[in-house]
C-alpha angles and dihedrals in degrees: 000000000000131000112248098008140108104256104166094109092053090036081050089046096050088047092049093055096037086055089045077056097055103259117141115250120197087208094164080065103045080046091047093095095044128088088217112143123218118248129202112236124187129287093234121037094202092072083079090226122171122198131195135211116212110225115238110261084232096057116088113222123179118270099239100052091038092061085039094066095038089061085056094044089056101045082053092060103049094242105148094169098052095042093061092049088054086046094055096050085053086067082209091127143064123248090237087051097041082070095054081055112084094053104036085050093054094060092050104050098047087056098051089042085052094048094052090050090053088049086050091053092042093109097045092042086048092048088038098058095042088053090058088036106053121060110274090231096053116110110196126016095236119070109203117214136198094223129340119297108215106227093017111117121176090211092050090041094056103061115007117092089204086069100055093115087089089048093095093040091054099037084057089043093049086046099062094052081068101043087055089060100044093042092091094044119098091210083182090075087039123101113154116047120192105188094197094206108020102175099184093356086245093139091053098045095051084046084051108053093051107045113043099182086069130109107201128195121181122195115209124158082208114107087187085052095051097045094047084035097062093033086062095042094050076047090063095037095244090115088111085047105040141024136183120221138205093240151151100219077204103048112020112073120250101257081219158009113275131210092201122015115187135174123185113206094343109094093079087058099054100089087196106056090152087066092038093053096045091057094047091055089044090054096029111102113223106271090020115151119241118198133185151154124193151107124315131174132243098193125094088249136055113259121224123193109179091182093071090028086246121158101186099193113189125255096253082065096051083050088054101042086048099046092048096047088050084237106154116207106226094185128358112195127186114216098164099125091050087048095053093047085058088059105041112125122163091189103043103131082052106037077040086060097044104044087045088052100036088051101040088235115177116232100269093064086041088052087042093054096049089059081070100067089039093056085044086061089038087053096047091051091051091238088124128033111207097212139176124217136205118189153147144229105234111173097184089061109088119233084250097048095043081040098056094039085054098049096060086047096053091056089046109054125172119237125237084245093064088045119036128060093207086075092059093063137102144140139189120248134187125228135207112228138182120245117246113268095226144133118239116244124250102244133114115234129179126235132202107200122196087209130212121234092233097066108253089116083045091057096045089047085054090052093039092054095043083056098063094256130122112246123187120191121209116188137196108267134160086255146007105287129159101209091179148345106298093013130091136162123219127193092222086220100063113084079196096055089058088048108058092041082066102048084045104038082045094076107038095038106048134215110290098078130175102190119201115193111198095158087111094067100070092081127119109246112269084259102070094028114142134182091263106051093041090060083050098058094052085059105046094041097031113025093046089051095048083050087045102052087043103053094041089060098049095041108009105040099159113160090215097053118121123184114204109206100204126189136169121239099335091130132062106225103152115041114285111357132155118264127217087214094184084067100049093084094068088071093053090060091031089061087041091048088052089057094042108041105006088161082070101047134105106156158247125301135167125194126213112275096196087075136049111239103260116171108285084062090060095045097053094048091055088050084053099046091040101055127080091270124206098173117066094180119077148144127183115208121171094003088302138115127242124168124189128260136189109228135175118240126211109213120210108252105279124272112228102268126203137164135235119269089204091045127079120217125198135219118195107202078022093140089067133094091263099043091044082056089051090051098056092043091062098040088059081051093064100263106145098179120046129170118203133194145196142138104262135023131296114276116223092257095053091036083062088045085051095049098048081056087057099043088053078059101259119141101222114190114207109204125181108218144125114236096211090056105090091200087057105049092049085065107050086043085053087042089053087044099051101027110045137354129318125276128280104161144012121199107195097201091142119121150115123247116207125175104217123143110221094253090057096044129114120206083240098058078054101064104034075066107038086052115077086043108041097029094032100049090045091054086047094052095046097050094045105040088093100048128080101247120178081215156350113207123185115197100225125173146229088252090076097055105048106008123247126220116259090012114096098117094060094041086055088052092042091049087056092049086052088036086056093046095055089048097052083051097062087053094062090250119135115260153166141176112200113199096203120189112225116295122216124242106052123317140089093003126043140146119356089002098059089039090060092038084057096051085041087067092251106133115208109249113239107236098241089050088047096056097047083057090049086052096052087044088065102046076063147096101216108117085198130032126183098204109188144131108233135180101208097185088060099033093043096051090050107041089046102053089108088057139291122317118212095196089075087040086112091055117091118208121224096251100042089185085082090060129112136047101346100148095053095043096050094053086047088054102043096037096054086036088056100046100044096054124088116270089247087059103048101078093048083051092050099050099038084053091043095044077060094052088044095052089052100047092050096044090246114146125248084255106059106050117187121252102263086223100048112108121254103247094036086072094047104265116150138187092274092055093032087067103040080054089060099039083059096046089048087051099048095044101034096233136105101255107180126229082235084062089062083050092061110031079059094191141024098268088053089046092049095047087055097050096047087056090044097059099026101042104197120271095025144068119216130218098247108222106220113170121205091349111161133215105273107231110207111234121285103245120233126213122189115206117206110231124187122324103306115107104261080222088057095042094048087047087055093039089058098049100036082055093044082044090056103054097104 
């Protein structure tokens, strides 16, 4: 400012640019000693309006401005004769050029009158283009997902028939936007519906179909929308119940008063929510529900983006908007990760082009579909929250006290994954890949086969001989035997057996081991399966390999070793296929072996049952086990390779399921707490007769459970019997057939649960686990394949899908139960495997196990939620369903520490900037870190990099380290932990460390001290091999400068969306 002068226009400027940063202006006070005058501009700044003030005929204006804006006016306007006449009193032309006048003005001045009418037009013409543009049958624009799908793009999808096969998967997705909303709203005490920004009038009409007592009214400022809207609705025969309307929600006054008003995604485009919300609270009835979804803004500052017609206000606003107008939020969820995965698009600016082109879409659809990308970038840098709101209208409750309640609500929001089934879900897939294109190397190996009887190991021993390798066969006897040199026999049963083939083997083998393990394949076909030969097969897979993988760590501890579990046909990898079910366990210890002794493991792969293994088979498993593998999942079939996926699955929106009055329906395990759940489930679903099992009697607590069945009129059969004891379970099957009605429906949730690392672990402990579901599942089966079920559910679990440390036992158990499914499936007989994650509350996880599932990032399922998600299992068509809350930051991170996985390759985590080669890159760093510092340094490096280990491991922050010479389990480390600390030191440092080594070296100075010695031996320093390791670049510094008086937090805030808002 300067002194003397008129400084209104600079003091107007500084407070312009301190209000676009978030600083509060009393503007009716700097305009209290003006005579200015308030103008109404348009709603929406992209109709291009403009809009001019006539002057008052008493104020004096000087001439030349006042001519000025009369030539405006007048082009405006369109009128060319007046305007030359103006022109001429302006004496700014030429007479020879006043003649070229009338014509070349009336070009003009049809061309700017046609333009203004286009920018009029500009919000219509936007809605217009996206209502042809959108599926008619879409209900938001924004589509949320659990985790990125790779090849889907929102723009493609859209519009593209080509890409249809996502319209199932979005319209679920939309769907449940809306669910989450509704979920809170007793239609039931609702008559009159106002949807504020209708669109199509999708939402209305759905409303619509399935409550009849219901009078619906939709706003859209879209003519195109209204007309297509009430065409649909008179199609439907709801034009007497619902009607959509040309309005401005802001503006236009509500016809009625509401007892709900909604408005998906339409709030952010509305510039006068003070007038919106004033006419909400006016319409809206006391204790009528509000519901909403849309944008809000995490600056300090509201963000306006004119180009998409969005008007982001921040939370403190809406706190504001809600509290004034008495509205109460009921529940406040924050889906914007979901929201962002729907919109990435690594290829926008192309897919953008084509779809534009393709489409023949004008310029302002084209501008409206870039904002997209830009909110997606917005979303992903937390500068904006996508949220949907449930609340309600409550007149007794004073401003202060709603504001105060809503206030408490906006800094808590729940998270799509408390709210929303679609993110328990997950299934695993099988995809085709091509075989490496790459020579074999030149070096002899030598390989150990557990061979078959009928010939396949004898095949692969033929190919590997004539290769140049050494090749030695051990076979299944009553007891250990070398029959040769290079031949032993085993009986799968003895621990000591497998021992002293190990000590023994061990000298005259060598180190460098492939081990093939072909044990699993003398088993019968599932057809002709009996007891009997079902109990031999555990043995013979299972057992041998528990023996093997001991004995190999106490004698034969070879850090190049890899041992290959193959079976034949025990997974479905092409639909419907027959399963070799006695098989199926191997793969439960296989995925448990991979977490507890990954130096040791090589992988898990299945060969194609329906032929026999000529030699193009064998040829094609040795490939696989000879090249630098980084699946350990795999299946050939048809001479070509699969390899397993995690994947999530998206479920249709479930059917209204009820059961039979005049049917029974079992539950094995059915007196526990989860099968208690199940029952009551089932009795609030219409089931009038229900039969439950277990092995003891009833506790009181169940016995109470029992009786409040019976009091909401169900007849519950108790029957004590063991269901893998086929005596027992005839008799319960001939009680149900002589008792009470037939049959509908069986749930196997019967099962036992043991904690024993596979070093600790008995073969007895093995098959007390392996029985109520092997044996169990089979008698079911058997008893039930002749009679018409509704279903036959097995209650599988999370341990058979991607293994679980000191669990192999009960994944084993869990893959036959999946193994089963699919083969029922095969047979034509209803089925389902649920892998369910742990519930709370008591069932497949206590103790020790839930507590290292919970550091592992795995969230016990409430039971209600749980059996919403079992309803929703069976409406659909998924013979197998992992169900689980997972947090994959956290789980990723952890069950990856021995290197990346690619059977989770197709799960995002929540942060994807953690992603890559973390494993690889860690040992590089710390490696070369380690071998360029001074010796005096090496040991202060280790245990700073191991406190943070540690601290991960044990779920500790970065901000509270553990003392490096506090003991291990003083700080609450267990065996679990103590192993998946091992697994990530023999990673990092490319060596076998033992558990027992984490026994001795008590703490982690001790620890550190080891592991020094261990890769500097005294008296020499070693070359350290560190492959691609790249040259570590310290971190840029930043430095922030503090310009003017605007907070440098604010201004950096501003700097990245006006950057992000500028990406057109």
């Amino acid at each position: 400012l300067r002194p003397g002068g008129n400084d209104w226009q600079q003091i107007l400027s500084s407070l312009g640019q301190l209000y676009v940063q978030g600083a509060k202006v009393d503007w009716l006070g700097f305009e209290g000693d003006y005579s200015h005058q308030k103008v109404e501009l348009p709603t929406y700044p992209f109709q291009r309006e403009r809009y001019w003030v006539d002057a008052p005929k008493n104020q004096q204006q000087n001439t030349t401005n006042q001519s000025s804006n009369l030539i405006f006016e007048l082009i405006n306007r369109g009128d060319a004769e007046e305007l030359i006449q103006e022109l001429n009193l302006s004496e700014e032309l030429t007479e020879e050029e006043q003649k070229l006048l009338p014509k070349l003005l009336n070009i003009l001045t049809t061309r700017h009158q046609k333009n203004l009418q286009n920018q009029r037009e500009i919000v219509g013409d936007y809605y217009d283009e996206l209502a042809s543009f959108m599926d008619e049958e879409a209900i938001l624009n924004y589509i949320p997902l659990p985790g990125i799908i790779k090849g889907f793009s929102w723009v493609l999808f859209a519009k593209l028939k080509s890409e249809q096969k996502y319209h199932k998967l979005a319209s679920t997705a939309q769907k449940e936007i809306r669910n989450i909303g509704w979920q809170k709203v007793d239609f039931d005490s609702c008559q009159k519906v106002l949807d504020i920004g209708c669109g199509h009038g999708t939402d209305l009409m759905t409303l619509g179909e399935k409550y009849n007592h219901l009078n619906l009214c939709g706003y859209t400022i879209s003519d195109r929308q209204v007309e297509l809207g009430n065409k649909k609705i008179s199609e439907l025969n709801l034009q007497d119940r619902a009607k959509i309307v040309n309005g401005d929600s802001s503006q236009d006054e509500f016809p009625d008063n509401y007892d709900l008003i909604y408005g998906f995604e339409v709030i952010c485009h509305i510039k006068k929510k003070k007038e919106l919300f004033l006419n909400i609270k006016n319409h809206l009835k006391d204790r009528g529900n509000f519901v909403m979804s849309d944008f809000i803004s995490n600056a300090s500052f509201d963000i306006d983006y004119d180009a998409h017609s969005s008007y982001l206000i921040t939370q403190k606003e809406w706190l504001y908007l809600l509290s004034e107008s008495q509205i109460k939020i009921l529940r406040y969820v924050d889906i914007s990760k979901e929201i962002a995965n729907g919109l990435d698009d690594p290829n926008f600016p192309e897919n953008l082009d084509y779809v534009c082109k393709k489409s023949n879409l004008n310029e302002n659809a084209r501008v409206g579909l870039q904002s997209y990308d830009n909110l997606y970038k917005m979303l992903r840098k937390g500068l904006v929250s996508y949220v949907v709101m449930t609340a309600q209208k409550q007149e007794s409750l004073s401003v202060d006290e709603i504001y105060k309640w809503n206030q408490e609500i906006l800094q808590n929001p729940l998270h799509y994954s408390d709210v929303s089934l679609q993110q328990l879900f997950y299934g695993v897939e099988w995809k085709k890949i091509s075989p490496r294109q790459e020579q074999r190397k030149q070096l002899s190996k030598n390989w150990i086969i557990f061979s078959d009887k009928d010939g396949v190991g004898e095949r692969l021993k033929n190919i590997l001989e004539e290769r140049g390798d050494r090749c030695s066969m051990v076979f299944i006897g009553e007891t250990y035997k070398q029959k040769d040199t290079g031949s032993w026999e085993l009986n799968p049963s003895s621990p000591a057996d497998f021992a002293s083939f190990c000590q023994d083997a061990k000298v005259t083998v060598g180190e460098s081991l492939k081990i093939i393990h072909l044990w699993s394949l003398e088993t019968t076909t599932s057809q002709q399966l009996t007891q009997s030969a079902l109990e031999s097969a555990q043995k013979n897979g299972c057992g041998s390999v528990l023996h093997l993988v001991q004995a190999m760590e106490k004698h034969w501890n070879s850090p190049s070793s890899q041992l290959w579990l193959i079976t034949k046909g025990s997974q479905s990898v092409l639909p419907v296929e027959e399963v070799a079910i006695a098989q199926t366990p191997l793969w439960g210890i296989g995925k448990v072996i991979s977490l507890e002794h990954p130096e040791l493991w090589g992988g898990l792969l299945d060969l194609d049952q329906a032929s026999s293994t000529n030699e193009n088979e064998a040829e094609t498993l040795l490939q696989l086990l000879e090249e630098e593998q980084e699946e350990d999942q795999l299946a050939i079939r048809n001479g070509e390779i699969y390899v397993a996926r995690l994947e999530r699955k998206l479920l249709a929106e479930s059917q209204q399921i009820s059961f039979s009055e005049s049917g029974s329906y079992l539950i094995t395990g059915g007196t526990g707490s989860l099968g208690l759940s199940i029952a009551q489930w089932l009795v609030e679903k219409g089931c009038k007769h229900l039969v439950l099992t277990g092995r003891s009697q009833p506790s009181e607590q169940a016995q109470l459970k029992i009786n409040s069945l019976e009091k909401q009129g169900a007849e519950v059969v108790v029957t004590q019997a063991d269901v893998s004891v086929q005596e027992d379970m005839e008799r319960v099957f001939k009680q149900v057939e002589e008792g009470i009605p037939p049959l509908k429906g069986v749930i196997h949730a019967a099962g036992l649960v043991g904690l024993n690392l596979l070093q600790e672990m008995e073969l007895s402990q093995l098959e007390a686990i392996l029985r109520p579901k092997v044996i169990g599942g089979w008698l079911l089966h058997q008893l039930t394949q002749n009679l018409e079920l509704d279903f036959f559910v097995n209650f599988s679990s999370i341990a058979s899908v991607w293994g679980s440390k000191a669990q192999a036992h009960y994944a084993a158990a869990n893959n036959f139960l999946d193994g089963l499914t699919y083969y029922r499936q095969s047979l034509g007989l209803p089925t389902y495997s649920i892998n369910w994650g742990p519930w709370s509350g008591g069932g497949m996880a206590e103790g020790e196990a839930m507590n290292w599932l919970n550091q592992m990032g795995v969230k016990p399922l409430d039971p209600e939620k749980a059996i919403a998600a079992l309803e929703k299992v069976l409406t659909s068509n998924n013979p197998q369903t992992v169900v689980a809350d997972i947090n994959w930051d956290l789980f990723k991170d952890l069950y990856e520490l021995g290197g990346k996985r690619s059977f989770l390759q197709e799960i995002s985590r929540d942060s994807e900037a953690t992603d890559g080669e973390q494993t690889s890159g860690r040992k590089s760093e710390l490696l070369e870190q380690l071998h360029q510092a001074p010796e005096s340094e090496r040991n202060e490096i280790l245990i700073e990099q191991l406190q943070n280990d540690v601290a991960k491991i044990i779920g500790l922050s970065k901000s509270k380290l553990p003392d490096p010479e506090l003991g291990f389990f003083k700080m609450g480390m267990d065996s679990l932990m103590a192993v998946e600390l091992r697994n990530l030191l023999s990673s990092t440092f490319n060596s076998s460390i033992s558990t027992a080594t984490l026994f001795e070296k008590s703490n982690i100075k001790d620890l550190a001290e080891y592991l020094i010695e261990e890769i500097f031996p005294e008296g020499e320093e070693e070359e350290i091999d560190v492959q691609d390791s790249q040259e570590v670049t310290p971190p840029k510094q930043i430095e922030t400068e503090f310009e003017g008086e605007v907070d440098s937090a604010i201004a950096s805030e501003l700097e990245e969306i006006q950057a992000l808002l500028k990406e057109d």
